[in-house]
FITI-399744 format. One record per residue (C-alpha): residue number from 1; residue in one letter; z, y, x. Coordinates in Angstrom, 1 decimal. Example, Ala and Ser with C-alpha at 12.3 -4.5 7.8 and 13.67 -1.06 7.14 Angstrom:
# residues 2
<pos: 1 code: a pz: 7.8 py: -4.5 px: 12.3>
<pos: 2 code: s pz: 7.1 py: -1.1 px: 13.7>
END
This chain:
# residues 370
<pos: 1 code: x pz: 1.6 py: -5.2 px: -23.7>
<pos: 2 code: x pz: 2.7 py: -7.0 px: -20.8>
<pos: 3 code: x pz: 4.6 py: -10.0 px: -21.5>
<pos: 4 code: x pz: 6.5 py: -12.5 px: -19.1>
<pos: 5 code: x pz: 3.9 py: -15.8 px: -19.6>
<pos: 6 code: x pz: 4.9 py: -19.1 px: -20.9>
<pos: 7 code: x pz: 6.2 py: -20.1 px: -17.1>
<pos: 8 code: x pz: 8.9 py: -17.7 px: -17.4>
<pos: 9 code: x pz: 7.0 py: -15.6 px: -14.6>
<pos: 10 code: x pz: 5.2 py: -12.0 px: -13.9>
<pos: 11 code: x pz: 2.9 py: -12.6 px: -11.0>
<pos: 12 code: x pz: 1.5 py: -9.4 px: -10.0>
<pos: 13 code: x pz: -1.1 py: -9.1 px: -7.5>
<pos: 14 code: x pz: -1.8 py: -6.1 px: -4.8>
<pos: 15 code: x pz: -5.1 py: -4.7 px: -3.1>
<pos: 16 code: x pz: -4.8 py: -2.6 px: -1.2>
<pos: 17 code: x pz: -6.9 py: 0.7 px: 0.7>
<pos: 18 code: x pz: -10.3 py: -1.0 px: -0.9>
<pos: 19 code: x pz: -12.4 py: 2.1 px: 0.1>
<pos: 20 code: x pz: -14.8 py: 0.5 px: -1.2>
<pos: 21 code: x pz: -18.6 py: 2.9 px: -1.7>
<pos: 22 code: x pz: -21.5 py: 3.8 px: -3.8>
<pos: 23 code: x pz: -24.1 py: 1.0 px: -1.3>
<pos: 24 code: x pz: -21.7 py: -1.5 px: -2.2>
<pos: 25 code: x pz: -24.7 py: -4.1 px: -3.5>
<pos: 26 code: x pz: -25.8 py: -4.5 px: 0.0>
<pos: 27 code: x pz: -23.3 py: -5.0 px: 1.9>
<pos: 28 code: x pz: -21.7 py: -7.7 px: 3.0>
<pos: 29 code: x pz: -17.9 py: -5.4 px: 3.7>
<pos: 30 code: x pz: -17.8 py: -5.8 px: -0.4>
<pos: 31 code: x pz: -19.1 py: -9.5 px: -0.3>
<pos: 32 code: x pz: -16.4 py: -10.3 px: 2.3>
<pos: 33 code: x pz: -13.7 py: -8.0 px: 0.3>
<pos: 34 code: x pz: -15.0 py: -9.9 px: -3.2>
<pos: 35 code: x pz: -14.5 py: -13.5 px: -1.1>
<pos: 36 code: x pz: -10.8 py: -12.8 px: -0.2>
<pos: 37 code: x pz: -10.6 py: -11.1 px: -4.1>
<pos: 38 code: x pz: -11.9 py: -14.2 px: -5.6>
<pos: 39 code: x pz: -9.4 py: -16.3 px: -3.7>
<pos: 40 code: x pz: -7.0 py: -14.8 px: -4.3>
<pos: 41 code: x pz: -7.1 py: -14.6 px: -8.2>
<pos: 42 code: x pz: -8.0 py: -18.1 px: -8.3>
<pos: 43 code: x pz: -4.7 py: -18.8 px: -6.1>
<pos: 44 code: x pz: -1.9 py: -16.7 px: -7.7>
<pos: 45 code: x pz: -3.3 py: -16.8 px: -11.6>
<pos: 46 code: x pz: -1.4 py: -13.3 px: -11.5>
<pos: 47 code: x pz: -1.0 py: -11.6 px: -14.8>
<pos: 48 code: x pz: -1.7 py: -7.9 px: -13.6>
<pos: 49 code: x pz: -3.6 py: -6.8 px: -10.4>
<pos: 50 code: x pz: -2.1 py: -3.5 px: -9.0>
<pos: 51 code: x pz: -5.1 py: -1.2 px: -6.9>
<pos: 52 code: x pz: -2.8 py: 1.0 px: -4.3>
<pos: 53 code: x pz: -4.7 py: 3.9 px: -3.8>
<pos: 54 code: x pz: -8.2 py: 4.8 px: -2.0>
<pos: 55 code: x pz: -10.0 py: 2.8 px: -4.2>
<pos: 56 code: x pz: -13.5 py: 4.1 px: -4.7>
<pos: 57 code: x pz: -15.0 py: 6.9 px: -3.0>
<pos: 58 code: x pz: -16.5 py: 9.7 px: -5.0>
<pos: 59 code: x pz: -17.7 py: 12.7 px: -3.5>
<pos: 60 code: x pz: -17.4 py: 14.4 px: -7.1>
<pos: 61 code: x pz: -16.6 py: 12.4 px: -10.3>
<pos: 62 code: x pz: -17.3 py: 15.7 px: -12.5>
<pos: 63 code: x pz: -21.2 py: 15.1 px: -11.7>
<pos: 64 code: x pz: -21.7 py: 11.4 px: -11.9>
<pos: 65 code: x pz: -18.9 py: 10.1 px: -13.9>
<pos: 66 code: x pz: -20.6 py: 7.1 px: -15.0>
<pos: 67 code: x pz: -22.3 py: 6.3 px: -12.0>
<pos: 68 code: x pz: -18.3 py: 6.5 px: -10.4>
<pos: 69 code: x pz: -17.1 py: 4.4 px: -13.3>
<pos: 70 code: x pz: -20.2 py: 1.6 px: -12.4>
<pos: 71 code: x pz: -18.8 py: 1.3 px: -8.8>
<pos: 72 code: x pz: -15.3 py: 1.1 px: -10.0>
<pos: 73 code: x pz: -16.7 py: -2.1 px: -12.6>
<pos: 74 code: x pz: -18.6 py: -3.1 px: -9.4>
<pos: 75 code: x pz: -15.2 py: -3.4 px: -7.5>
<pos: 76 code: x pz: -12.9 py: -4.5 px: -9.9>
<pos: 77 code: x pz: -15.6 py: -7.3 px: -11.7>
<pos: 78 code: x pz: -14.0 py: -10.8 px: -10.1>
<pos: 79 code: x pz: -11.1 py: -9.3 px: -12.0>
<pos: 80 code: x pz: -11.8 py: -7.9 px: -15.2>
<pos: 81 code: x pz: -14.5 py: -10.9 px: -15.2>
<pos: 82 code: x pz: -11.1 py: -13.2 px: -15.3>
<pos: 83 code: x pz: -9.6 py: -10.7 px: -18.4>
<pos: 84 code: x pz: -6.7 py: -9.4 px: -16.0>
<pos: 85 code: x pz: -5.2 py: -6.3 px: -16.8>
<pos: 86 code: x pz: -5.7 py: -3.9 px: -13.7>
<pos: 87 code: x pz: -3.0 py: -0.8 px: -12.7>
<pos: 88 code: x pz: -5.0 py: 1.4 px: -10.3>
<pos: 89 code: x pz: -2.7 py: 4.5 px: -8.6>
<pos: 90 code: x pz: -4.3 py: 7.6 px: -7.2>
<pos: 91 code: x pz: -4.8 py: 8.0 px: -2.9>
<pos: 92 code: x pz: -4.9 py: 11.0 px: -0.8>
<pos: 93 code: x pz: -8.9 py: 10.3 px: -0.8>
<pos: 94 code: x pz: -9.1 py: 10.2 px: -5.0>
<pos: 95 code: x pz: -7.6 py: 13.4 px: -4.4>
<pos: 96 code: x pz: -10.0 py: 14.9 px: -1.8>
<pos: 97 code: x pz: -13.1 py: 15.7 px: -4.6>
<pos: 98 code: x pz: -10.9 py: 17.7 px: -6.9>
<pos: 99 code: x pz: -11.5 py: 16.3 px: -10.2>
<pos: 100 code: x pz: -8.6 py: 14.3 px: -10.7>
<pos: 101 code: x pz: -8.6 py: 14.5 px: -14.4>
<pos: 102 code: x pz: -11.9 py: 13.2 px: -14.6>
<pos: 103 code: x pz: -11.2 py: 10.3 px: -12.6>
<pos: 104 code: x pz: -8.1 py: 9.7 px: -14.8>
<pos: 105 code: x pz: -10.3 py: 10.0 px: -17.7>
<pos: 106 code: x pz: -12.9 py: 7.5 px: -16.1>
<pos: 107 code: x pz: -10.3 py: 4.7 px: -15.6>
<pos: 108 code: x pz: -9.6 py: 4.9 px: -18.9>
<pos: 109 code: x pz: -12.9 py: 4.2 px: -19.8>
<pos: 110 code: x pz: -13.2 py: 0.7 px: -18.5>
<pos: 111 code: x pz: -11.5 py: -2.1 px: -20.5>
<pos: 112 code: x pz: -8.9 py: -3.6 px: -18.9>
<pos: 113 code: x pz: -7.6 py: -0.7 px: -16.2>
<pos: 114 code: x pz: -4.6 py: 1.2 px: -16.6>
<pos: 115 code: x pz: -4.3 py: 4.5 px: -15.0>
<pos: 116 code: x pz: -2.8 py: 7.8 px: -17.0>
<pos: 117 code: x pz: -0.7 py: 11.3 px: -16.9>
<pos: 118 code: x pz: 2.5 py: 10.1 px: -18.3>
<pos: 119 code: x pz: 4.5 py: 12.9 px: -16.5>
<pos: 120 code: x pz: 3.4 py: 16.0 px: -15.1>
<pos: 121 code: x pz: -0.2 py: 17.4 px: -16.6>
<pos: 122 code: x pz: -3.1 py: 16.3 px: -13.8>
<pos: 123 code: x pz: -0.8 py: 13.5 px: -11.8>
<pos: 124 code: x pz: -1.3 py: 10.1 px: -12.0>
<pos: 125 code: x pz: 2.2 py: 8.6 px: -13.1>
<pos: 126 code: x pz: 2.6 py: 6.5 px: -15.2>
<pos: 127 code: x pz: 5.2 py: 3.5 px: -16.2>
<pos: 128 code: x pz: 4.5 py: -0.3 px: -18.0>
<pos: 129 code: x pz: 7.2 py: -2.6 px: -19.5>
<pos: 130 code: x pz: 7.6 py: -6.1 px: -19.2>
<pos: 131 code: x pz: 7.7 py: -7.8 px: -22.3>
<pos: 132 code: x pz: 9.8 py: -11.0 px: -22.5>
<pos: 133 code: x pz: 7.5 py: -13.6 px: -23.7>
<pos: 134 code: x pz: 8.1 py: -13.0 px: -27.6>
<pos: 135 code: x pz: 7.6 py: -9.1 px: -26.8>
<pos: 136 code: x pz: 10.3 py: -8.3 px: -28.8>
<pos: 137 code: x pz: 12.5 py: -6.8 px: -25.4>
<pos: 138 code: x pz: 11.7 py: -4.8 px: -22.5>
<pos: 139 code: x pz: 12.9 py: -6.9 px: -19.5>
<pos: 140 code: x pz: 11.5 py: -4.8 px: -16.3>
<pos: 141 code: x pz: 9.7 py: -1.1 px: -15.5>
<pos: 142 code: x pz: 6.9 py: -0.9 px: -13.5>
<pos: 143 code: x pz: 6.3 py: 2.8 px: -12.0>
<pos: 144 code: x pz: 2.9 py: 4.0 px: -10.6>
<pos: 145 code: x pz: 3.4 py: 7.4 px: -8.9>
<pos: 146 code: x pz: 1.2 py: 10.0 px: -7.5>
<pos: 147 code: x pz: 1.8 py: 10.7 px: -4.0>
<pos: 148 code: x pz: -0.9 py: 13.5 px: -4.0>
<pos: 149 code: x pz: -2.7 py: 14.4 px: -0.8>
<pos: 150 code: x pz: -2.3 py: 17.0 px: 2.1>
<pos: 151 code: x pz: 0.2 py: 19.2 px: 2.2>
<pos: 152 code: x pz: -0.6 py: 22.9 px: 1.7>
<pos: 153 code: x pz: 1.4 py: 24.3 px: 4.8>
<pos: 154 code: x pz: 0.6 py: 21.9 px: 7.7>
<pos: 155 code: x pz: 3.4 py: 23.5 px: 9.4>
<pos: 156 code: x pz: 5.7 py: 21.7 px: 7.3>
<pos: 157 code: x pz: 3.8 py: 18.1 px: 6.5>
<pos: 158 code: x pz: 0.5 py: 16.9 px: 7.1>
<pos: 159 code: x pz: 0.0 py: 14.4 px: 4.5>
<pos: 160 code: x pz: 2.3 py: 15.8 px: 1.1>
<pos: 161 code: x pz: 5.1 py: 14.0 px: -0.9>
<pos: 162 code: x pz: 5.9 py: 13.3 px: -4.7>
<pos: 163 code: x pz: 7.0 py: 16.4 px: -6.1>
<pos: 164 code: x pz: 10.2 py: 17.8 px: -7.6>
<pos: 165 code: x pz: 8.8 py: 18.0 px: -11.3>
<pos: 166 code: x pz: 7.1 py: 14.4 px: -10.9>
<pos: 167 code: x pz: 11.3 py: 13.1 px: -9.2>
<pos: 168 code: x pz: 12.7 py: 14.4 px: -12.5>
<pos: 169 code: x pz: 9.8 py: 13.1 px: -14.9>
<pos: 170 code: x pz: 11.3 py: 9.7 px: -13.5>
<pos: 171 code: x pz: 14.7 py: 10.0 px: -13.5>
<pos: 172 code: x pz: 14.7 py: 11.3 px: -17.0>
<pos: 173 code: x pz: 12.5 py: 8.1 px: -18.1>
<pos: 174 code: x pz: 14.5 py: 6.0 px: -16.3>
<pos: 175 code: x pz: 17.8 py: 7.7 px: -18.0>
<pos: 176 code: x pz: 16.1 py: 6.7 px: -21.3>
<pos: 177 code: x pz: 15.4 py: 3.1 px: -20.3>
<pos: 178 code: x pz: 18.8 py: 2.7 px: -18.9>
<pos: 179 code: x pz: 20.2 py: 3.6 px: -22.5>
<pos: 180 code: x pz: 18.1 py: 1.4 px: -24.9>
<pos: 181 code: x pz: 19.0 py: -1.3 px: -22.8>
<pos: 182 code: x pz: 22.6 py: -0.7 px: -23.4>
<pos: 183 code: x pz: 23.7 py: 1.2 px: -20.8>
<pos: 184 code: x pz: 22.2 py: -1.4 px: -17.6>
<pos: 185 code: x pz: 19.4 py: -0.2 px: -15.5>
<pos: 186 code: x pz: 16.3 py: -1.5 px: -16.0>
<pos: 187 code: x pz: 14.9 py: -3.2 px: -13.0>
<pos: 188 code: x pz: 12.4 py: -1.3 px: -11.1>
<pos: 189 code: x pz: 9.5 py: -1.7 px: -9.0>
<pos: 190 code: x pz: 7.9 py: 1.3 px: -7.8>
<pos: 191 code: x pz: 3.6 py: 1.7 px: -6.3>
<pos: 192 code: x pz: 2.4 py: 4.6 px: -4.8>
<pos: 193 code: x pz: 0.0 py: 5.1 px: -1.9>
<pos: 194 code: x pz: 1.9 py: 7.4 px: 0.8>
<pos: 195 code: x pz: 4.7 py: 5.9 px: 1.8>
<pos: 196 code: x pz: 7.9 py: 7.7 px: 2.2>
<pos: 197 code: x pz: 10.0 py: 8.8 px: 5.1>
<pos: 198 code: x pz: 12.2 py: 6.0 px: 4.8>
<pos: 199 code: x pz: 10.1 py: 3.3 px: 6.2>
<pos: 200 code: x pz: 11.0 py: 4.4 px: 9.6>
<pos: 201 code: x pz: 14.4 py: 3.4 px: 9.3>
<pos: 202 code: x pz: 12.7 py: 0.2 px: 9.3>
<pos: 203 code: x pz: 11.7 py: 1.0 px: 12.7>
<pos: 204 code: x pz: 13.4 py: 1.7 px: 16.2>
<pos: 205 code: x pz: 13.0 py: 3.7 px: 18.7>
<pos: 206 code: x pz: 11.2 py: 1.4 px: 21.7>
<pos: 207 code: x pz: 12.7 py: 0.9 px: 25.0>
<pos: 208 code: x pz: 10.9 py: 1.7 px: 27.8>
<pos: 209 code: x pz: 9.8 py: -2.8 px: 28.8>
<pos: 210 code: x pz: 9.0 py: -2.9 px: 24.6>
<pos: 211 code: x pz: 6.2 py: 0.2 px: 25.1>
<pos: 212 code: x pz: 3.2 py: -2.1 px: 25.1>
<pos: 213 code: x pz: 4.1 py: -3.5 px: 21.8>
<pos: 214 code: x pz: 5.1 py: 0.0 px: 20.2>
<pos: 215 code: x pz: 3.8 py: 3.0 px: 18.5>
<pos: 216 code: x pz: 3.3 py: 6.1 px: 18.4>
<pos: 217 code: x pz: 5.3 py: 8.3 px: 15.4>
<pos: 218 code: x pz: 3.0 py: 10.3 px: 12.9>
<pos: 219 code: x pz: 3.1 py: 13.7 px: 12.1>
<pos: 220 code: x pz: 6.2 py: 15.0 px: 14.4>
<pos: 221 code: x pz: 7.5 py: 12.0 px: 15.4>
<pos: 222 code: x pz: 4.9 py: 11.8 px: 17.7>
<pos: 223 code: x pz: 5.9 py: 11.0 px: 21.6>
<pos: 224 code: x pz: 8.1 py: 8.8 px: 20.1>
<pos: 225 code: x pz: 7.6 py: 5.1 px: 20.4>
<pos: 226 code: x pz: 8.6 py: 2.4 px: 17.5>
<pos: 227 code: x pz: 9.2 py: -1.0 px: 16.8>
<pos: 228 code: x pz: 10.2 py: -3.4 px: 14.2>
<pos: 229 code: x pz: 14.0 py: -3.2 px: 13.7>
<pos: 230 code: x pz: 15.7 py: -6.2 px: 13.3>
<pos: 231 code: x pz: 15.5 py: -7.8 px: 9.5>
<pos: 232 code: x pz: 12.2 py: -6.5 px: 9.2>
<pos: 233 code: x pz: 9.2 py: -8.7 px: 9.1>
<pos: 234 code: x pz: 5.2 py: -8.4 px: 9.3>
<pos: 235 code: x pz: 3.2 py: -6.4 px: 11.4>
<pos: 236 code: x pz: 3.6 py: -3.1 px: 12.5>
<pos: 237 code: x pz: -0.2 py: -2.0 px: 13.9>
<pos: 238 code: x pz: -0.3 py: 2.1 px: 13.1>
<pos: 239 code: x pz: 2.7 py: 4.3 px: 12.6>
<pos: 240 code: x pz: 3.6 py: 5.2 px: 9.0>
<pos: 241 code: x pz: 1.5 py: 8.1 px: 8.1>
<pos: 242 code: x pz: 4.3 py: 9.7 px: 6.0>
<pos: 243 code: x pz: 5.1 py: 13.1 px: 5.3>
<pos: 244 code: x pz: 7.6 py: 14.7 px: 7.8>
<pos: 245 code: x pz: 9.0 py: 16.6 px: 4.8>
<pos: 246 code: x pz: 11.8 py: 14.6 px: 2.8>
<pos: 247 code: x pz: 11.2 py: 15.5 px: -0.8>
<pos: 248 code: x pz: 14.1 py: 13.2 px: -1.7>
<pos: 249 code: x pz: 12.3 py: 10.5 px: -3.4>
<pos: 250 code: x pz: 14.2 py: 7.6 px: -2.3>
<pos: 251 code: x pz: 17.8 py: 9.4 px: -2.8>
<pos: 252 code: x pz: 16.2 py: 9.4 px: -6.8>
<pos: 253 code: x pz: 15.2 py: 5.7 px: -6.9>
<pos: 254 code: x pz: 19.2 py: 4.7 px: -5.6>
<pos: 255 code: x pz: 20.9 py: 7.4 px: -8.1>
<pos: 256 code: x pz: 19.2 py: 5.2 px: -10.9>
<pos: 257 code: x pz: 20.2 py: 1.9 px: -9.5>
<pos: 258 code: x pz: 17.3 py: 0.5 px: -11.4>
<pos: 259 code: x pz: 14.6 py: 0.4 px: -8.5>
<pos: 260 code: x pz: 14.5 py: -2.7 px: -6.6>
<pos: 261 code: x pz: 11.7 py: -2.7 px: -4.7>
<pos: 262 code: x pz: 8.6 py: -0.1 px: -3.6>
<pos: 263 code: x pz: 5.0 py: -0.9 px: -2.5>
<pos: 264 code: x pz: 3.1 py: 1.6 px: -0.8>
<pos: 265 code: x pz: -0.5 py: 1.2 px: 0.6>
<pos: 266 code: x pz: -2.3 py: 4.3 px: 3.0>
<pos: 267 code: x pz: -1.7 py: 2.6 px: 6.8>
<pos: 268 code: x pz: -4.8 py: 0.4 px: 6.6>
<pos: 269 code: x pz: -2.6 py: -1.9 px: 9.7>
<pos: 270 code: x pz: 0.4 py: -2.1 px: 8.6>
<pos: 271 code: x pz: 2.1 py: -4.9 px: 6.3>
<pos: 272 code: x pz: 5.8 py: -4.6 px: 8.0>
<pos: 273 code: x pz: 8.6 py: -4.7 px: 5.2>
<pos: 274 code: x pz: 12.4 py: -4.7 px: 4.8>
<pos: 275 code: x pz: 15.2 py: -3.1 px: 2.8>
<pos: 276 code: x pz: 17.1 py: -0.4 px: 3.4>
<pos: 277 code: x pz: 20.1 py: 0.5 px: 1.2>
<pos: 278 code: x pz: 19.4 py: -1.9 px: -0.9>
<pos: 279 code: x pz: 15.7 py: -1.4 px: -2.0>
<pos: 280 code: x pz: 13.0 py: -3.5 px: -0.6>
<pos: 281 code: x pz: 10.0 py: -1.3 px: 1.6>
<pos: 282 code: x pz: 6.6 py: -3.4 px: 1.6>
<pos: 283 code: x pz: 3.4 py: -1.5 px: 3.5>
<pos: 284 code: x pz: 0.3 py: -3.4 px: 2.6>
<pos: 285 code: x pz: -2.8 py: -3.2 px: 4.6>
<pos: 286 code: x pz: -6.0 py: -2.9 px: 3.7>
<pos: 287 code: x pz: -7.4 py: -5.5 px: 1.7>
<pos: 288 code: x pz: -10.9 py: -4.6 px: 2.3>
<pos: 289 code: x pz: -13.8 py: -3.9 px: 5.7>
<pos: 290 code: x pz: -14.7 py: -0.8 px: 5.1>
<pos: 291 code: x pz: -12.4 py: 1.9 px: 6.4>
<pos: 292 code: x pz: -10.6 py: 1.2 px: 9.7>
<pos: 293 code: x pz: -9.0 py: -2.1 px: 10.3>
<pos: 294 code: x pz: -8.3 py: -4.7 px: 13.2>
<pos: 295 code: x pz: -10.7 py: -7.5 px: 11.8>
<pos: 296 code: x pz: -10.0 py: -10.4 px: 9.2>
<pos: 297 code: x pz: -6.4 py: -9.4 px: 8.8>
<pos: 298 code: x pz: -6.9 py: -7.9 px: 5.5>
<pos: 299 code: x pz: -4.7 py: -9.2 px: 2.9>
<pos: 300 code: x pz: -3.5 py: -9.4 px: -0.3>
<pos: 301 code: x pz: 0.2 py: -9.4 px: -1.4>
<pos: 302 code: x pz: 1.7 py: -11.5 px: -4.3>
<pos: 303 code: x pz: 4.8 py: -10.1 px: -6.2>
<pos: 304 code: x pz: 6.4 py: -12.7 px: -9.0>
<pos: 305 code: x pz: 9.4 py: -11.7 px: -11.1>
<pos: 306 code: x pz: 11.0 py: -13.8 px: -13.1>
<pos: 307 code: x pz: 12.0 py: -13.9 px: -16.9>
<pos: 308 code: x pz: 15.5 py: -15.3 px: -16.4>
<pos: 309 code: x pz: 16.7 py: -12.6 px: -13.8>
<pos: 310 code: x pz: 13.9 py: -10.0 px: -13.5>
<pos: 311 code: x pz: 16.1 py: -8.3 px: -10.7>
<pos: 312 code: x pz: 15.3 py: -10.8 px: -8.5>
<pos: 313 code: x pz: 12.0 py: -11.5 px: -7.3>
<pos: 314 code: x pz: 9.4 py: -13.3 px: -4.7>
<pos: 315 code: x pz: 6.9 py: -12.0 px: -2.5>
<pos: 316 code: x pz: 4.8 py: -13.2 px: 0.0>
<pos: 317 code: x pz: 1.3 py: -12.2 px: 2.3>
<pos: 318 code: x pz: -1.7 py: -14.3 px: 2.3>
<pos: 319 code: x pz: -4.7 py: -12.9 px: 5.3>
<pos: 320 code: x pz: -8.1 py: -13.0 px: 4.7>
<pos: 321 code: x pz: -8.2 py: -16.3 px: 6.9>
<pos: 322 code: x pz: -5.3 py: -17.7 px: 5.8>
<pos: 323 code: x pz: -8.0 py: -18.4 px: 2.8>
<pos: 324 code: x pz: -10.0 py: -20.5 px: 4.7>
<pos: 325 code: x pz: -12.9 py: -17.5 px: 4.6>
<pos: 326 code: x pz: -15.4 py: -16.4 px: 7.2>
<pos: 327 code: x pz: -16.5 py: -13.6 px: 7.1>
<pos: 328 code: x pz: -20.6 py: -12.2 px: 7.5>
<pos: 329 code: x pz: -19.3 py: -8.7 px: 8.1>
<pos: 330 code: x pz: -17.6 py: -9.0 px: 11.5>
<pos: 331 code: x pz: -18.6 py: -10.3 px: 14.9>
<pos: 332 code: x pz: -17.4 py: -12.9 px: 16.8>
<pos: 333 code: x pz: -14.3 py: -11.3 px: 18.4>
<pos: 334 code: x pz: -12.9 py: -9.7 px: 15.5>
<pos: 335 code: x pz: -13.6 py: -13.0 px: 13.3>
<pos: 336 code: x pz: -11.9 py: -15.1 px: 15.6>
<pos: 337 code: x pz: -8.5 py: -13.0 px: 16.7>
<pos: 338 code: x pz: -5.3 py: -13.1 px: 14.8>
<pos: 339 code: x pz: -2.9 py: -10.0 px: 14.8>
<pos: 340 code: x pz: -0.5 py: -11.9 px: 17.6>
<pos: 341 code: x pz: -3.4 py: -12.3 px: 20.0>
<pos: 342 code: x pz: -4.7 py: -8.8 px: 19.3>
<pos: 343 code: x pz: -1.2 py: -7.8 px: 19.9>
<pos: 344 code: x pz: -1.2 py: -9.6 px: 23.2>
<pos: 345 code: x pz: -4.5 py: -8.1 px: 24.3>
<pos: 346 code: x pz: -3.4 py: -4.9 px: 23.3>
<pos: 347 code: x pz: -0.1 py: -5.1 px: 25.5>
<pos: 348 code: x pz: -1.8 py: -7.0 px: 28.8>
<pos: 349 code: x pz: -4.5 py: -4.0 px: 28.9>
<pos: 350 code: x pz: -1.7 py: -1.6 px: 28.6>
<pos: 351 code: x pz: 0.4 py: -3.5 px: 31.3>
<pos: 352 code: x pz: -2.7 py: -3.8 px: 33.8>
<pos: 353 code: x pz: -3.3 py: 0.0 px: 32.9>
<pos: 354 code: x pz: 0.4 py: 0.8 px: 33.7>
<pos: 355 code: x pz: 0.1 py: -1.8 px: 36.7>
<pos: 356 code: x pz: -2.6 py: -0.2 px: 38.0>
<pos: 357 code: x pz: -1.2 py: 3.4 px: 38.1>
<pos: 358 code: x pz: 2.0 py: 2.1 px: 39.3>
<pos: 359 code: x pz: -0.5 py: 0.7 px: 42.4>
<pos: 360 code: x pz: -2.6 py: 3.8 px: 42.8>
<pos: 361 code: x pz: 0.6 py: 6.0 px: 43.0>
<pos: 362 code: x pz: 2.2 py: 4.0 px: 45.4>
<pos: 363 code: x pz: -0.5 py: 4.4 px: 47.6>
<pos: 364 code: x pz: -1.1 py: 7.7 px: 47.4>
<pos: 365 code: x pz: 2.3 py: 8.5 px: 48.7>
<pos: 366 code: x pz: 2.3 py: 6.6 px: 51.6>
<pos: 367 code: x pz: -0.9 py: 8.1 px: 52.8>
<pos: 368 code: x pz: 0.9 py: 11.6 px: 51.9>
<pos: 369 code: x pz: 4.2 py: 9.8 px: 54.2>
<pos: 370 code: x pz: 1.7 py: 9.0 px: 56.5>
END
């Protein structure tokens, strides 16, 4: 059971795109993703840890299920060492191997994770209460959803969506949990790992001086250009990678008027957030080395609700050298940079770039003048 603790406070605490692997003893990408892990639970004291997806590779949990359930022990140890409960959702990559239900069933195999089929047979979704602190009343719903993997028809969606069958698994529970609680929406917090289409409407459209600073759209927004819109804050490093196809996910969270806010991991980058109608969008980078990332920026984000209005809430970002870490894996550029000056780099090479063609065109029709 989770409970609101003596404080009065939930402190939950995200990781997020680990992608973590089997060589993990020798490598200093885990030691420097245990460092800022470490930290981090010695910081925020949270009283659940949230895993957003891409965890641990497996290339095929059906063969080795123990040796995938040591890696995931491996990862998870600063926390389960500390007795903290641990909600893990499923990523595209948990997906890739095809044995979903064995990873399910291996989660559920280690003492203090969470991770089950609540809803639809063979997704992970699942949904914990919030105790108040005598655990006698169900104060807040927190909902882990499967956002599955790659679509089937590429012509529609390259990466896929949460599915009809898994939208009205959660509107029907959330129904149920608007009624015991006498007719008021529960307050919800959704995690899931693919973000949804909505997150660029936390995004415009760049003008043409703003390019050097933008990016590119995923999917088939791309050739269009984005940038922050105003109200939302963090950094916007990769486009959103989500699905082009609306499956109406979002339109389900506002007709329950219980979800307040959504946490989504996938864009290793990215930890840009907002609200839009409402409902508060968080991306979270990567909180470890090992997959693609622009240096010590990984991070870890800290979600506290609070007893007396769980509605309401606090969240904030803390970097890997916002810790006061070093890190062994990285050289000397990436150790030393901040996302600001790598933003700055990034736009003065693409304004000498620009610069330069602007030069070499301009000569080349004089000479054809000439």
């Amino acid at each position: 059971m989770l409970k609101f603790n003596s404080n009065g406070r939930f402190g939950i605490l995200l990781f997020g795109d680990l992608h973590e692997s089997f060589d993990y003893e020798d490598s200093k990408k885990f030691k420097d993703m245990q460092k800022m892990m470490n930290a981090a639970l010695d910081m925020y004291r949270p009283d659940l840890c949230v895993l957003l997806g891409d965890n641990y590779y497996t290339t095929n949990c059906k063969k080795d299920p123990e040796g995938f359930i040591a890696g995931v022990k491996a990862v998870c140890g600063p926390i389960l060492s500390r007795k903290i409960p641990v909600a893990a959702i499923m990523g595209n990559h948990e997906h890739d191997p095809k044995c979903d239900e064995e990873i399910i069933a291996a989660y559920n195999k280690i003492e203090g994770m969470i991770m089950r089929s609540d809803g639809v047979p063979g997704k992970a979704d699942f949904k914990e209460l919030i105790y108040s602190q005598d655990g006698k009343k169900p104060l807040a719903c927190l909902w882990f959803l499967d956002s599955n993997n790659l679509c089937e028809d590429a012509s529609v969606s390259f990466y896929d969506w949460v599915h009809e069958d898994q939208i009205e698994w959660f509107e029907k529970e959330s129904a149920k949990l608007k009624e015991e609680n006498d007719g008021n929406p529960l307050p919800s917090y959704i995690f899931q790992h693919i973000p949804i289409p909505e997150e660029y409407r936390l995004l415009r459209k760049a003008k043409l001086p703003e390019l050097p600073w933008a990016v590119e759209g995923f999917g088939k927004r791309r050739g269009t250009h984005y940038v922050k819109a105003r109200g939302t804050v963090g950094y916007l490093g990769e486009a959103p990678a989500a699905p082009d196809y609306n499956g109406g996910e979002f339109e389900a969270w506002k007709r329950t008027g219980a979800v307040k806010a959504a946490f989504f991991g996938h864009d290793h980058l990215n930890d840009f957030s907002g609200f839009v109608d409402g409902i508060f969008l968080a991306q979270h980078k990567t909180a470890g080395f090992r997959a693609y990332t622009d240096g010590c920026h990984s991070c870890v984000r800290y979600l506290e609700l609070s007893e007396r209005n769980p509605a309401r809430f606090r969240q904030e970002l803390r970097h890997f050298k916002e810790f006061g870490l070093k890190s062994e894996s990285l050289g000397p550029v990436f150790k030393n940079f901040t996302d600001r000056e790598a933003m700055a780099l990034h736009a003065a090479g693409y304004s000498a770039a620009a610069l330069a063609s602007i030069g070499a065109l301009t000569y080349f029709i004089k000479k054809i003048k000439k």
